[in-house]
Every structure is written in structure tokens, then in C-alpha cells.
C-alpha positions as CSV (number, residue, x, y, z in Angstrom):
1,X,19.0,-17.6,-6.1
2,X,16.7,-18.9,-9.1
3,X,14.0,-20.6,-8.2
4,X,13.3,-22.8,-11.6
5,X,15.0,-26.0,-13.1
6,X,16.4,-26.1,-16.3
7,X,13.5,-27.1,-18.3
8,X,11.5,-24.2,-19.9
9,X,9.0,-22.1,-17.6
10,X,5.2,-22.2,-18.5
11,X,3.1,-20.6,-16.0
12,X,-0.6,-19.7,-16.1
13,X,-2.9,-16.7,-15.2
14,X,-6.4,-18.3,-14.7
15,X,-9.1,-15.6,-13.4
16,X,-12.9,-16.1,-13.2
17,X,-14.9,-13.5,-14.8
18,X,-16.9,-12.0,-12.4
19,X,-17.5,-8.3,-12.1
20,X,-14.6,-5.9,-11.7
21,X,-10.9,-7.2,-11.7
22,X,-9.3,-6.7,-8.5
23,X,-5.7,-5.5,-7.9
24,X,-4.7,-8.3,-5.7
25,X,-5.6,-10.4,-9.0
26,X,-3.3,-7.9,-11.0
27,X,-0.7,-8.1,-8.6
28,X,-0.8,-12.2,-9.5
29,X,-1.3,-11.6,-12.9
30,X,1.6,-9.4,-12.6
31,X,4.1,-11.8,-10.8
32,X,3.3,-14.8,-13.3
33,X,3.9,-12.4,-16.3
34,X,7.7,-10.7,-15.2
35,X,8.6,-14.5,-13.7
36,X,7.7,-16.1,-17.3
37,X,9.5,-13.3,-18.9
38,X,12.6,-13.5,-17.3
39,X,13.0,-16.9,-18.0
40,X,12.2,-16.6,-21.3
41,X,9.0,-18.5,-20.6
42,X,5.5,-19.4,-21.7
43,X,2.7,-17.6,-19.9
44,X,-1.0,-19.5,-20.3
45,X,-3.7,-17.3,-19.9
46,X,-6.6,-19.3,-18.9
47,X,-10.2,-18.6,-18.2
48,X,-12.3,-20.3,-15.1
49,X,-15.6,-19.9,-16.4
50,X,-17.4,-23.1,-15.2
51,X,-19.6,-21.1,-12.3
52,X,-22.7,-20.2,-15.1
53,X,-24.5,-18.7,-12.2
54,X,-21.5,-15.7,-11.3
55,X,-19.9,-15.8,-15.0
56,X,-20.6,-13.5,-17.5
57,X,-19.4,-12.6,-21.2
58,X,-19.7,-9.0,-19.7
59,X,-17.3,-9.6,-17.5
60,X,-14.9,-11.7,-20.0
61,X,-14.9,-8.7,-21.7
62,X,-13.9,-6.3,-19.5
63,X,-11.3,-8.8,-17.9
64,X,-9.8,-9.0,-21.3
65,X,-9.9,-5.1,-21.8
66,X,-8.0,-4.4,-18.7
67,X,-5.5,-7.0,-19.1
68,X,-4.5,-5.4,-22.3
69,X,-4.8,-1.5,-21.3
70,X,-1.7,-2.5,-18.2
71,X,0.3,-4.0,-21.0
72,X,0.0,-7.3,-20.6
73,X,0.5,-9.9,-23.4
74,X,0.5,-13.7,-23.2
75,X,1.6,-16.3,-25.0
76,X,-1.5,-18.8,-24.6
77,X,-5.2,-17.9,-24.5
78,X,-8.0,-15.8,-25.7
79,X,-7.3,-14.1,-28.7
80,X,-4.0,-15.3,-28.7
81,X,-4.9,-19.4,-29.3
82,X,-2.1,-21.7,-28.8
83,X,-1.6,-26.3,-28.9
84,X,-3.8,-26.2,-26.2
85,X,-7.5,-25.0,-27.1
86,X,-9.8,-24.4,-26.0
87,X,-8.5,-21.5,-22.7
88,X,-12.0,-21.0,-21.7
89,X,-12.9,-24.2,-19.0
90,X,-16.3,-23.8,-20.2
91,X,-15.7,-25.3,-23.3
92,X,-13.5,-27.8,-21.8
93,X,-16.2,-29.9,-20.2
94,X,-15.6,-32.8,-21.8
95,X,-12.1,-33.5,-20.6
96,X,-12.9,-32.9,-17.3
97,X,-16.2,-36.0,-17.4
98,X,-13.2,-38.3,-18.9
99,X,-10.5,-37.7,-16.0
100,X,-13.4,-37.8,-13.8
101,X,-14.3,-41.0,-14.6
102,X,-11.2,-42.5,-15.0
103,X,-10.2,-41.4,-12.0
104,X,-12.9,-43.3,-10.5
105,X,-12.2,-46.3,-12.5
106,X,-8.9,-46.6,-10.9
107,X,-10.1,-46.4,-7.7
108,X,-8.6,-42.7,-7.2
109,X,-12.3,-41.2,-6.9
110,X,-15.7,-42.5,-5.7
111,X,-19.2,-41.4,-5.2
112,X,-20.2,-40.1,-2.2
113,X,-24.2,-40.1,-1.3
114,X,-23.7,-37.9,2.1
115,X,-26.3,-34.9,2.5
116,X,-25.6,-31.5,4.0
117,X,-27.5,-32.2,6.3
118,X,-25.4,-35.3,7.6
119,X,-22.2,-34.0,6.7
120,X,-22.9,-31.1,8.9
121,X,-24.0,-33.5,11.5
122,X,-21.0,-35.5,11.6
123,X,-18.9,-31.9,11.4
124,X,-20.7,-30.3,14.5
125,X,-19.7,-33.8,16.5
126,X,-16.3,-34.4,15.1
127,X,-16.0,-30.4,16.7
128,X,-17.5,-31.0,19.9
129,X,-14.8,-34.2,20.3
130,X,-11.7,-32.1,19.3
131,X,-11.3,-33.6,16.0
132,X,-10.7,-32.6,12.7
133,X,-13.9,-31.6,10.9
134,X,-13.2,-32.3,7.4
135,X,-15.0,-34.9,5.6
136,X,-14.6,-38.7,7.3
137,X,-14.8,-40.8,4.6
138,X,-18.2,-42.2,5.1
139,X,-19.1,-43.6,1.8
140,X,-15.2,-44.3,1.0
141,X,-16.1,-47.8,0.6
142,X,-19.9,-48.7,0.3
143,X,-21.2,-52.1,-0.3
144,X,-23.4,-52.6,-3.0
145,X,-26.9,-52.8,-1.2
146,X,-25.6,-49.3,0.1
147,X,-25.2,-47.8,-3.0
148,X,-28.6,-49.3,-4.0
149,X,-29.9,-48.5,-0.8
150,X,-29.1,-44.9,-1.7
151,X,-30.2,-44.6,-4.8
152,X,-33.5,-46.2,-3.6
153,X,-34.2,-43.1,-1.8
154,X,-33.4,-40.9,-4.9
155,X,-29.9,-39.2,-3.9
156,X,-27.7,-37.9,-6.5
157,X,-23.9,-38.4,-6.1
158,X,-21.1,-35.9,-6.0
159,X,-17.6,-37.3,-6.9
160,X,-14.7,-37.5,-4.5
161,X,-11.3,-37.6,-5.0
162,X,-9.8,-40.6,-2.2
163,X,-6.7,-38.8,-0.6
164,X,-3.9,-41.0,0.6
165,X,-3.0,-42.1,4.1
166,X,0.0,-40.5,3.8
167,X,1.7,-36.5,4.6
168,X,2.2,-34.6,2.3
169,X,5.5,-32.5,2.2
170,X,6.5,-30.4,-0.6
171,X,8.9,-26.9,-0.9
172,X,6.7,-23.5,-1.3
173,X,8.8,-21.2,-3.7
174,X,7.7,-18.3,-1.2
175,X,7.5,-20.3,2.1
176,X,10.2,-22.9,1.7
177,X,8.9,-26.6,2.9
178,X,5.5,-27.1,4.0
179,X,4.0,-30.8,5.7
180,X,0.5,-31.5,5.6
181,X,-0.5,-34.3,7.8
182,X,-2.9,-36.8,6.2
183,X,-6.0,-36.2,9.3
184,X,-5.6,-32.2,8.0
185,X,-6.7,-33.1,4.2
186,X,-9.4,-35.5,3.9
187,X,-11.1,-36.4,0.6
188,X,-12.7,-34.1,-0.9
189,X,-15.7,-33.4,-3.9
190,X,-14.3,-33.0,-7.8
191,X,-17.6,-32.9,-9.2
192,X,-21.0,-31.9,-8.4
193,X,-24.1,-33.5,-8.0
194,X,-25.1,-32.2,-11.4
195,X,-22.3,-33.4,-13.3
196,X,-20.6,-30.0,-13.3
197,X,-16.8,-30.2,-12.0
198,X,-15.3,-28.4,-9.2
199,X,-12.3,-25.9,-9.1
200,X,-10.6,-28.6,-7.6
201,X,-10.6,-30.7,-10.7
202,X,-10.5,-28.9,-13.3
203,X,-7.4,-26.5,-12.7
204,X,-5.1,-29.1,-11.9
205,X,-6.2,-31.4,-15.0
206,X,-5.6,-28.2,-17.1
207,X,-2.3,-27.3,-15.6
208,X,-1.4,-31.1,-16.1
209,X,-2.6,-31.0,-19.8
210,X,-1.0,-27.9,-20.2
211,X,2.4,-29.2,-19.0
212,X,2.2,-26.2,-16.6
213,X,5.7,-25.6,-14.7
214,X,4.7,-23.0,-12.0
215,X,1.7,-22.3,-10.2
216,X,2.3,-18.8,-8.8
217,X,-1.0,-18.0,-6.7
218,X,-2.1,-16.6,-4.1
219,X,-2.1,-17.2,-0.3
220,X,-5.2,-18.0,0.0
221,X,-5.4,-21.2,-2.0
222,X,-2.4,-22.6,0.3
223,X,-4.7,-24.7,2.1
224,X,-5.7,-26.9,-1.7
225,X,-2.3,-27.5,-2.0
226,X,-1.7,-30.5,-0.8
227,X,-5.5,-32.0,-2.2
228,X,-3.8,-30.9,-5.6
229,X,-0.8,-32.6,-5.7
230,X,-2.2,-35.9,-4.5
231,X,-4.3,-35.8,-7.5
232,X,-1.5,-34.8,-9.6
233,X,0.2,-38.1,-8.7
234,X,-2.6,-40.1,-9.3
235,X,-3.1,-38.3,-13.1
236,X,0.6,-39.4,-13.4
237,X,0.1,-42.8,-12.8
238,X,-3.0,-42.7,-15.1
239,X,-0.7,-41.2,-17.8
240,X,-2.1,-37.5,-17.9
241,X,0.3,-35.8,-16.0
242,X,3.8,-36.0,-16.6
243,X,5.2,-34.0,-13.3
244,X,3.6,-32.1,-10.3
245,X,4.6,-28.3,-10.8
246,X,6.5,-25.9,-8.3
247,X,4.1,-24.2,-6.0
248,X,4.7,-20.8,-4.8
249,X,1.7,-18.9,-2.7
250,X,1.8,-14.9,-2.8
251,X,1.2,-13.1,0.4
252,X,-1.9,-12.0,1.1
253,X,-3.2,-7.8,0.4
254,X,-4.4,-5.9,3.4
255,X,-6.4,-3.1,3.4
256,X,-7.4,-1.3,6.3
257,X,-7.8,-2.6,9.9
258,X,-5.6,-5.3,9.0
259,X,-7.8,-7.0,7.0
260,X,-7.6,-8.6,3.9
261,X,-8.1,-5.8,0.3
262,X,-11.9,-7.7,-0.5
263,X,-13.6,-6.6,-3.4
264,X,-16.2,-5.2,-1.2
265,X,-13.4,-2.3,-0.5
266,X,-13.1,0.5,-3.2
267,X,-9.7,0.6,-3.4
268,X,-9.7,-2.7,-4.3
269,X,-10.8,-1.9,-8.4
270,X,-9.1,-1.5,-11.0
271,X,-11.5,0.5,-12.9
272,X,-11.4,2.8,-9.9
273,X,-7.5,3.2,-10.8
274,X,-8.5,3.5,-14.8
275,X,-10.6,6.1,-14.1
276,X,-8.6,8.4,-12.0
277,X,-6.3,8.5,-14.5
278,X,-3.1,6.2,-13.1
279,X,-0.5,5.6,-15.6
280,X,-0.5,1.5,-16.0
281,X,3.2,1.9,-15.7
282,X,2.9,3.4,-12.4
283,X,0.0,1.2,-11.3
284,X,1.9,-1.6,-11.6
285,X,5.2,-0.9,-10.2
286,X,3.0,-0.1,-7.2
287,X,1.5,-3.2,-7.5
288,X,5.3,-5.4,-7.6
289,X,5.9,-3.5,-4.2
290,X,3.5,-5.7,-2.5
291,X,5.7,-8.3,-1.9
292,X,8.6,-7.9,-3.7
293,X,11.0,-5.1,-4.4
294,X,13.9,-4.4,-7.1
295,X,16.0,-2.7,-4.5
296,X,15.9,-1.2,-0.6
297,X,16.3,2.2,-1.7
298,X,14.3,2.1,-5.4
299,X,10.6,2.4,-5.4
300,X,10.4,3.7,-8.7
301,X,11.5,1.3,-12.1
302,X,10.3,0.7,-15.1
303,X,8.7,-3.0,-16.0
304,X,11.7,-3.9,-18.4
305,X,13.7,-3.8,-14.9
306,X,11.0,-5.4,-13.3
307,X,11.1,-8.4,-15.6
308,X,15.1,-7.9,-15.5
309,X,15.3,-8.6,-11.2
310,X,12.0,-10.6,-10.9
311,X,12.7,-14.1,-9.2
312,X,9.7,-15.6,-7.5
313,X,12.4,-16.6,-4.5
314,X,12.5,-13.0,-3.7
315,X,9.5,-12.5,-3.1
316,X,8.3,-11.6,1.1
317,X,5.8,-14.0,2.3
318,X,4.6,-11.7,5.2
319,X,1.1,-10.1,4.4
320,X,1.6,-6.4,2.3
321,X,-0.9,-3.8,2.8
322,X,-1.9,-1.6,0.1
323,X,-1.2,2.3,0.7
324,X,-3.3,4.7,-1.8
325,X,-0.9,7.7,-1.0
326,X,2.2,5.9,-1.8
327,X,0.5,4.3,-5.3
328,X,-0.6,7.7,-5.7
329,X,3.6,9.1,-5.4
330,X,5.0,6.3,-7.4
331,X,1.8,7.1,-10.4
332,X,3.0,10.9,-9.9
333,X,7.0,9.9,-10.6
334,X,5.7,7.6,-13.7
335,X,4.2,10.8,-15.0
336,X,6.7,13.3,-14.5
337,X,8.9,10.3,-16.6
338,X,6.9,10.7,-19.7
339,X,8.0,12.7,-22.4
340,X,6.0,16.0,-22.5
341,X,4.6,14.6,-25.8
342,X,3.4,11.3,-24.5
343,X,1.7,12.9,-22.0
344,X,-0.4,15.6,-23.5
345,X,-1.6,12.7,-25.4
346,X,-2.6,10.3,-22.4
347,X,-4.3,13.8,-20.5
348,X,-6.6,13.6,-24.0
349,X,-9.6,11.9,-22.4
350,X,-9.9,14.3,-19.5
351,X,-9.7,17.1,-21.8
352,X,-13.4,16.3,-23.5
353,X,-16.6,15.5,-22.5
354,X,-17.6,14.1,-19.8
355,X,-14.8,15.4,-18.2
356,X,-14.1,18.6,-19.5
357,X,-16.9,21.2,-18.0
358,X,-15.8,23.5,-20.9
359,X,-17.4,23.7,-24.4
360,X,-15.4,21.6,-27.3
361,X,-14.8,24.9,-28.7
362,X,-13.2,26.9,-26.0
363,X,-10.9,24.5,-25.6
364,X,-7.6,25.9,-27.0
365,X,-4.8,23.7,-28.2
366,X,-2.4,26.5,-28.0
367,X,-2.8,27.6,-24.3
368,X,-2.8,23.6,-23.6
369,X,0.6,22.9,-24.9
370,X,2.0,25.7,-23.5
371,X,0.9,25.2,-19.7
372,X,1.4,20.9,-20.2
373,X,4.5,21.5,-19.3
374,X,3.7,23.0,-15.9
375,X,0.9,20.4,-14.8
376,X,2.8,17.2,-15.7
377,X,5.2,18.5,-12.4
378,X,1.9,18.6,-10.1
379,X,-0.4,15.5,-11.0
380,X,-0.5,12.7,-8.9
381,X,-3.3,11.1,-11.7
382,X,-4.4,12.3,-15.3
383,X,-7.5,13.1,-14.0
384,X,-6.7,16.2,-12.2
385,X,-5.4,18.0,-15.2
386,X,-9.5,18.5,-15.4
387,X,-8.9,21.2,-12.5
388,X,-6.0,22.3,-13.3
389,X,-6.3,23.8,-15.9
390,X,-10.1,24.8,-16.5
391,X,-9.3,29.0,-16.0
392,X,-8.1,28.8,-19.1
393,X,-10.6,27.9,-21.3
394,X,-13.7,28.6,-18.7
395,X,-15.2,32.2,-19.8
396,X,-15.0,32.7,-15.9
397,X,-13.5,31.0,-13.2
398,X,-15.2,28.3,-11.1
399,X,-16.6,29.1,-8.3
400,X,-15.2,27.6,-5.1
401,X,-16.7,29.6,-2.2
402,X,-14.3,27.4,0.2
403,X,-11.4,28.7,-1.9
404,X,-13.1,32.3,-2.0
405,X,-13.6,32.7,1.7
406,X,-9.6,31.0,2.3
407,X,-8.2,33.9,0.4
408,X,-10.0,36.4,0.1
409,X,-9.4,38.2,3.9
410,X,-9.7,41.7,4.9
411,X,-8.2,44.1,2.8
412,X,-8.1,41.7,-0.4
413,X,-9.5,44.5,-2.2
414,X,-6.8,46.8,-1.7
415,X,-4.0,44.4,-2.5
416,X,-5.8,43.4,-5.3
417,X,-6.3,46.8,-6.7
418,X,-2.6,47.2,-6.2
419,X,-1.8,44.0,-8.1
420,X,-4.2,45.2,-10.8
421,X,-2.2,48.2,-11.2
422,X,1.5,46.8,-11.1
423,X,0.4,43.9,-13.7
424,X,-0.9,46.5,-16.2
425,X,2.4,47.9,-16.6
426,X,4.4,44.4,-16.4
427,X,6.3,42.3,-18.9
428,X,3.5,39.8,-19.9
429,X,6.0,37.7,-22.2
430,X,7.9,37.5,-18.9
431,X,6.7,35.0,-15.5
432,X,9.4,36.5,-13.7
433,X,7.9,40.1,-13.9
434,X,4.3,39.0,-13.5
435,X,5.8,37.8,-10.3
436,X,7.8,41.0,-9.6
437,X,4.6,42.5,-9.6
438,X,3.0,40.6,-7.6
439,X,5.4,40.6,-4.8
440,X,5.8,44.3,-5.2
441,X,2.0,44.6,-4.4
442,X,2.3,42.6,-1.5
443,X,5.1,44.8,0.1
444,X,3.1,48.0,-0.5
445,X,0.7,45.8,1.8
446,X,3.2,44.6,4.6
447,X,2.5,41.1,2.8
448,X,5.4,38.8,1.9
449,X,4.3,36.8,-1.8
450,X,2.9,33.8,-0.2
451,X,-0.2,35.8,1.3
452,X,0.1,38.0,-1.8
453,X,-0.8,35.9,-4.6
454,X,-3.5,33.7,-2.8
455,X,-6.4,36.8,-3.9
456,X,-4.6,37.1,-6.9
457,X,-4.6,32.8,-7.5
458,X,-8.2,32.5,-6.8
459,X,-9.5,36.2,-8.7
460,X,-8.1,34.3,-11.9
461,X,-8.1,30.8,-11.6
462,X,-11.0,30.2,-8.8
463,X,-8.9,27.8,-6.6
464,X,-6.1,28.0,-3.9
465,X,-4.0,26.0,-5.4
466,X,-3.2,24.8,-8.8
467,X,-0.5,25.2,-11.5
468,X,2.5,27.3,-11.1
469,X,1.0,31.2,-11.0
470,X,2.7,33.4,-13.0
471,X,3.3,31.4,-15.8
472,X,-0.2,30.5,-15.8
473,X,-1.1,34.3,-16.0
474,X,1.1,34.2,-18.7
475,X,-1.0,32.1,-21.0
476,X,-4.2,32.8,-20.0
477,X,-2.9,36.3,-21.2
478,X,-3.0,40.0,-19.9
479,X,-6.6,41.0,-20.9
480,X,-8.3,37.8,-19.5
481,X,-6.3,38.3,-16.2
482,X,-7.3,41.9,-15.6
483,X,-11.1,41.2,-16.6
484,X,-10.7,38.8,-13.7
485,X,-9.5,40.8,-11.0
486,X,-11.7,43.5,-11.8
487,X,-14.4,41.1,-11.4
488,X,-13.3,39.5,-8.2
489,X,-12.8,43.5,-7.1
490,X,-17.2,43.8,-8.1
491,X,-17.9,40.9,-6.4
492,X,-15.6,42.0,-3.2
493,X,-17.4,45.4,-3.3
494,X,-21.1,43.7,-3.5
């Protein structure tokens, strides 16, 4: 079923740039950018930056960078300009002190004298009676010697926007029809005491000026909903707006305990993901699973077939909780989709400092290639290749005295003495008889090759587990391999 009328699709992506960016605010960024590109759309990338006190450039920054390292590209914005500059709201100030105030010279919008202290007064009693708490439209319609009476005592207005007597019924893209009922959604403040404007001002006066189409958000701004399109009509009638957009709220991302994914919880960065070493590919076809899926029984697609499927009908408005395991799985499928090539080259970073506990010129480019291969069937993130592949260009293996006591039982020695000898006479261009000689060992120990090559795993490579054995033994090469065991043997015998 589409969910969009004929005219063209804008939508906008409009995050506040404060610390780290969150994957719930991916996942939206996400869902905006495959619905505007499957309907050949417009997607505005917009900046809230009108809190100075929790904005920073820092943060722009890094908001920006992070944006682009997933893959993302917009049509609108930073970097990118477009008809409707400035896309930062700080530099948009001006606009928003016009609509303001024509909003209050139409009667739309009025100043409102009331102190915290009173308004939580009135709240606290409204409560106690069993009656809606919101603001009750005390200074809706103050005489004259009030105002002056007001001012008299020094107070400094805020600016709020006069809701109308009426509900408020509109069709959630997600949710289907939703009523508001005019006692739920009293007036409310557009602009500060200072002068600065409010969240609930300014976005709607940029979506309007931005002829904005669909705002795809998420759950938790449900509640504004209906505040905003009031407003919207009354910018129509004052000429600014020329429709009220489609609204479609996102469900909500839980983390654990039921809870909603805060930024509080560390699974909730995306740095954290960027520095493990997940694929933005795989990161975000995670992502599209939390509330929306190309198939019942296909978890794993590409973001071409994303955008090809993506229709914001579709999408489940029940809560979706976030699973690290299965992000992990799907990350592990993106990278065994890569071309041996393309990943060697994205593994780069964790192959050099700070990573890499190896000197720059041990590392051998040779021995890499040949055992990529290998890894890229075992990583769940890039980050792992760090472990994986150390015992080859270490001068000895780490030392993992977890691993070491694990494998290294009674009679180690002897099977690895045995091992030692059967290896010196195998086929070393040959995995399959480094293996041979492995098992062989074993038997001569009543051991099958599973409790055979655990002694032989950690004399060489310092871990349980890792890469695939023999073929490792291959390329860290015969010499290395013996020197190993024999040391492992000294160290057994100490």
C-alpha cells in the first residue's frame, strides 16, 4: 500500500548536536532516507541547534562525520546547500521573531506572564481535582491594567501559541487515525522569556518554509502532534504554510528490562559500533529491522533492496528492542559478503597502531593476504581480526594463562612431543597433511583431533580458539611452528 500522494516527497532529518549520535536517531535518519529514495524524493537535512547551552560545533562535527561514514547523502543541508538556506536553526533566528510575532498579531499567540511557581500551583490543584494539568489559559485574555500590572512587578513574558476549542483528528502513517480532544492539548509556550524560540516553533515553521511532505519521527514526539498541526493551520491562514504534512511516528527502541535504548545505555552509540569495527552496511540493515522488515524469512539485504521495499505503511508500530547478538550475526553475514579485496582493505585500521600490538615492521603483507581469506569466515566485527591473527606476526605468542590452563592438561607434553615429531616430517605446502599429523598424534594418545589440536592451537597461536588451524600453521610456516611447540614443551617442563 503507498503511503504518499502524488505530489513529490520531501522529508527532513533534523538532529540536535549534542554528544554522541544515538542509533535510535540512525534508525530515523535511516527510515527518512530509504522512504525519500524510493519515491524519488527530496530528503532535507536540517540542524536543531538553537539550545546554545547543550550545542556544540564539536558535536556538529562529529554528527556530520557519522552521517557520511553509514553512507548517507542528502539532498538539502550542510555542505550540500540547497533554495532553502540557511539548515542550521541557529542562523535562522530571524524568521522565527517574524512568525512569532505575526502570529501574535493575528491573535494566534499571546504573552503569557505566569511563573513557575504559579503554574505549578495551579498544576498540583488541577491534579488533586482530577483534571487535566496542562496549562489553563490564565493570561489567554488579559486586560490591559493586567498586562501593566505585570509588567509593574518586572515579569518578562514567554509567548504562547492559543490552541483551538476544537479535536484534533488526523491519520498517523504508522498508527492509522489518531483524536486528540481539545482539554488533552492546551496552549502552550513558542518562545522563551529571553526571546529565544522553542522546538515547538521553530521545526514546524521550517518544515512549512521548507514545503516539507513527511514528518517521519519518532514515538516519542507523538504527544506535539496535534500542538503542531494547529499551528500549521494558523501559518496557512497567515500565508506561510501552504499544507499540513503526513505524520508518521516510529516505534519506540528498547533496551533491556523493557525500557527505552537512552543514551545513558552503551549500546546505544554509534561510535561504540564504529569502533568495534561493524560494517555500516550491516549496521544498518540491523537498524531497518527495528520496525520494519523486507521479508519474514530475510534478515539479511543490501540497502539498494532496502530503498527498493521501503514504504513507511509497513512499518510495526509495536515497541522493537535492540539485540547486540543478532546485530552482531547480521554485521558477520555483511562481512562474509564482501569481496576478499574489499575487506582486507576495511580490516586496514586494526592492522596498525593503536590496534596492532605488533611492530609496523613485523607486520607481513604476505602472510596477511594469505590467511584474510580464513578470518573473513569467523569475524562477527573488523575489530577482531586484531586477535586473530597476531601469532603471525608476534615474535611469540600472547600469553593467555586462561587459554594455557584450558588446554594444556595432563600429558600435553607427550602429545605435544608426538605432534612435534609427525609435523617435522609433514607436507607443509599441504593443510590437509598438517592435519593428518595432527590427528595421527592424537591417536598414538587415545585422543580424537578435537582434544588433539587444543595444546597444539594454543603452543602456536596462544589462544583456544581462533582461525582455522592447519592452514594457519601453514603460513605462519614450519620453522616458526616447531620453535613454538618446543617452547610451550620448556615452559610445560618448568
Amino acid at each position: 500500500m503507498s503511503s504518499v500522494a502524488s505530489a513529490p516527497v520531501r522529508v527532513r532529518f533534523c538532529p540536535s548536536p549534542t554528544g554522541n549520535p544515538h542509533v535510535g536517531l540512525v534508525r530515523t535518519a535511516l527510515f527518512n532516507w530509504a522512504f525519500a529514495k524510493h519515491h524519488q524524493g527530496t530528503l532535507v537535512f536540517r540542524i536543531e541547534d538553537t539550545d546554545a547551552a547543550r550545542d556544540s560545533e564539536e558535536s556538529y562535527d562529529q554528527l556530520l562525520d557519522s552521517l557520511r561514514w553509514l553512507g548517507f547523502d542528502w539532498d538539502e543541508g550542510p555542505e550540500v546547500g540547497g533554495p532553502h538556506a540557511p539548515y542550521r536553526q541557529s542562523q535562522r533566528m530571524d524568521i522565527y521573531k517574524d512568525v512569532a510575532q505575526k502570529l501574535q498579531d493575528a491573535g494566534r499567540a499571546y504573552h503569557c506572564y505566569c511563573s513557575t511557581e504559579e503554574l505549578d500551583a495551579r498544576r498540583d490543584a488541577a491534579r488533586a481535582a482530577g483534571k487535566p494539568s496542562g496549562y489553563d489559559g490564565h493570561c489567554r485574555d488579559l486586560s490591559a491594567e493586567q498586562v501593566d500590572a505585570y509588567k509593574a512587578e518586572g515579569r518578562t513574558p514567554i509567548v504562547r501559541f492559543r490552541m483551538p476549542d476544537e479535536t484534533i483528528t488526523f491519520t498517523d502513517l504508522v498508527r492509522g487515525e489518531l483524536t486528540f480532544t481539545a482539554e488533552n492539548v492546551p496552549d502552550y509556550g513558542i518562545v522563551r522569556a529571553n526571546g529565544a524560540p522553542l522546538y515547538t516553533l521553530v521545526n514546524p515553521v521550517d518544515d512549512a518554509l521548507m514545503e516539507i511532505t513527511h514528518v517521519l519521527r519518532g514515538e516519542d514526539l507523538l504527544s506535539s502532534t496535534p500542538r503542531q498541526i494547529a499551528l500549521y493551520k494558523a501559518l496557512i491562514d497567515l500565508g506561510i504554510a501552504k499544507e499540513i504534512p503526513s505524520f508518521g511516528h516510529l516505534p519506540y527502541v528498547m533496551g533491556e528490562g523493557n525500557k527505552k535504548l537512552s543514551k545513558r545505555d552503551p549500546e546505544s552509540s554509534l561510535n561504540l559500533y564504529r569502533e568495534r569495527g561493524f560494517l555500516p552496511e550491516g549496521l544498518l540493515n540491523y537498524l531497518s529491522l527495528l520496525g520494519w522488515s523486507l521479508a519474514a524469512d530475510r534478515d539479511v539485504f543490501s540497502m539498494d533492496e532496502m530503498v527498493a521495499a521501503f514504504e513507511i505503511s509497513d512499518v510495526n508500530p509495536n515497541p522493537a528492542r535492540f539485540d547486540l547478538k543478532k546485530c552482531e550475526a547480521i554485521n558477520a553475514d555483511h562481512i562474509r559478503l564482501l569481496d576478499v579485496k574489499d575487506f582486507t582493505e576495511r580490516c586496514t585500521p586494526w592492522l596498525k597502531a593503536p590496534f596492532a600490538p605488533w611492530a609496523p615492521e613485523d607486520f607481513d603483507e604476505a602472510k596477511w593476504q594469505a590467511v584474510a581469506p580464513h578470518a573473513q569466515t569467523r569475524l562477527k566485527v573488523l575489530s577482531e581480526i586484531t586477535d586473530n591473527v597476531d601469532f603471525l606476526f608476534l615474535a611469540e605468542p600472547v600469553e593467555d594463562e586462561a587459554s594455557w590452563t584450558k588446554a594444556m592438561k595432563e600429558g600435553s607434553d607427550a602429545l605435544l612431543r608426538t605432534a612435534r615429531e609427525k609435523l617435522e616430517s609433514a607436507d607443509w605446502t599441504s593443510p590437509e597433511s598438517l592435519k593428518e599429523a595432527v590427528l595421527a598424534a592424537g591417536e598414538t594418545h587415545g585422543l580424537k583431533l578435537g582434544k588433539a589440536q587444543a595444546p597444539v592451537r594454543v603452543a602456536v597461536t596462544g589462544r583456544t580458539i581462533g582461525l582455522p588451524l592447519f592452514e594457519s600453521l601453514e603460513i605462519l610456516g614450519k620453522e616458526k611452528t616447531l620453535a613454538r611447540i618446543d617452547a610451550a614443551l620448556a615452559k610445560l617442563a618448568a
